[in-house]
C-alpha positions in Angstrom: -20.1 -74.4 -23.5 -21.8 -75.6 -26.3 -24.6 -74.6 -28.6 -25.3 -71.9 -30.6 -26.2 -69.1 -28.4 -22.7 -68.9 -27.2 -19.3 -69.0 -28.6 -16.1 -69.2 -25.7 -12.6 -67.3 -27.2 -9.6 -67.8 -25.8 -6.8 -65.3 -25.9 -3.5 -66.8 -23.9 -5.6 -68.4 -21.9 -8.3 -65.3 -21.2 -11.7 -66.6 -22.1 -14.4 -63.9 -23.8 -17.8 -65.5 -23.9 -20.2 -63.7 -26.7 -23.9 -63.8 -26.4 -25.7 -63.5 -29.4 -28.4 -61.9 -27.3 -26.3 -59.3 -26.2 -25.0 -58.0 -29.4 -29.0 -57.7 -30.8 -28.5 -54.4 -29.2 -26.5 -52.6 -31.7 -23.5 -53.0 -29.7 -20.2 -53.6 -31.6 -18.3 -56.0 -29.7 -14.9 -55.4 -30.9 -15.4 -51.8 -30.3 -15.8 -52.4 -26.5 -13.9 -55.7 -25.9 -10.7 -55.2 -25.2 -7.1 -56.9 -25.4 -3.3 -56.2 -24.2 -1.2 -55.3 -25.8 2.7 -55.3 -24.8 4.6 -52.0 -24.9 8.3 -53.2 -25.2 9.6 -49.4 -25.2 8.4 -49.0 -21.8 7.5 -53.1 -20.6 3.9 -52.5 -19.5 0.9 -54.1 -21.2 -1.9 -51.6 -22.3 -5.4 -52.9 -23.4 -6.8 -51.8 -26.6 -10.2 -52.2 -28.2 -10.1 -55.4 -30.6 -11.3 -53.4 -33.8 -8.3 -50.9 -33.1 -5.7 -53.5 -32.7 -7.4 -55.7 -36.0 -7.0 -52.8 -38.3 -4.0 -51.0 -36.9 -0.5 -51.5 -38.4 0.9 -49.3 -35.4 -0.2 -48.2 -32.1 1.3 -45.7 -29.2 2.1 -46.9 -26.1 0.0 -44.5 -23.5 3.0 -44.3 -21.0 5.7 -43.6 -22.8 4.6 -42.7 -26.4 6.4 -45.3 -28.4 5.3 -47.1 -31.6 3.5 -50.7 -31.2 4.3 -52.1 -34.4 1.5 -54.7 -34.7 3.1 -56.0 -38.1 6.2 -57.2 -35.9 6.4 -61.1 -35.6 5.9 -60.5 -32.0 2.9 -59.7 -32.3 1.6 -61.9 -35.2 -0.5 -64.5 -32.4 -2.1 -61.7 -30.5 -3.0 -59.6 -34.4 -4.3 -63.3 -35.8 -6.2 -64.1 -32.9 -8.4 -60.2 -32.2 -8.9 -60.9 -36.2 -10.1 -64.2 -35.9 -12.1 -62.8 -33.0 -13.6 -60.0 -35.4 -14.6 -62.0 -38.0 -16.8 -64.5 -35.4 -17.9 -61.4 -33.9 -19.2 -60.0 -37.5 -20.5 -63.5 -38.0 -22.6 -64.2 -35.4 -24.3 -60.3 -36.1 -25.2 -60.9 -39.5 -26.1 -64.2 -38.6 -28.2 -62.2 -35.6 -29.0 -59.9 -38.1 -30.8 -62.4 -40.6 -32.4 -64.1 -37.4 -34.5 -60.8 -36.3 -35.3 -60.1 -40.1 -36.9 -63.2 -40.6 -38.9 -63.0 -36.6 -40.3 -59.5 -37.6 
């Protein structure tokens, strides 16, 4: 896709397509899009909202209560790519944001 009015992410090979139109709602993004995250105390993948997994060091598995510890090398590629996400995300709103404020 190309153009401004939308961006494509990929996340192992997952694609998440943002419209600028849809986040002039007041919707946070990275509060609602979500992104697995493996569990290796129990072996099951559980998704978690991108803003949780961007600003968390640590998170508990659902199933079997362990500690995800996101600042594990195991992890780096899936932290690095939900904060690269995050930043675009925040990009594109205040870029959105500016847009409006000059329309109105």
């Amino acid at each position: 896709m190309t153009g401004s009015r939308h961006q494509a992410l990929n996340f192992s090979g997952e694609a998440f397509v943002l419209e600028k139109e849809r986040m002039a709602c007041d919707v946070d993004t990275g509060a609602v899009f979500k992104h697995p995250v493996h569990c290796f105390g129990c072996g099951q993948a559980f998704y978690f909202t991108l803003r949780k997994i961007a600003a968390a060091k640590k998170l508990t598995c659902p199933l079997c209560g362990s500690d995800i510890n996101l600042t594990d090398e195991a992890y780096g590629f899936v932290v690095a790519s939900v904060k690269e996400t995050i930043a675009l995300i925040d990009q594109s709103s205040r870029d959105l944001q500016r847009t409006t404020a000059y329309t109105h």
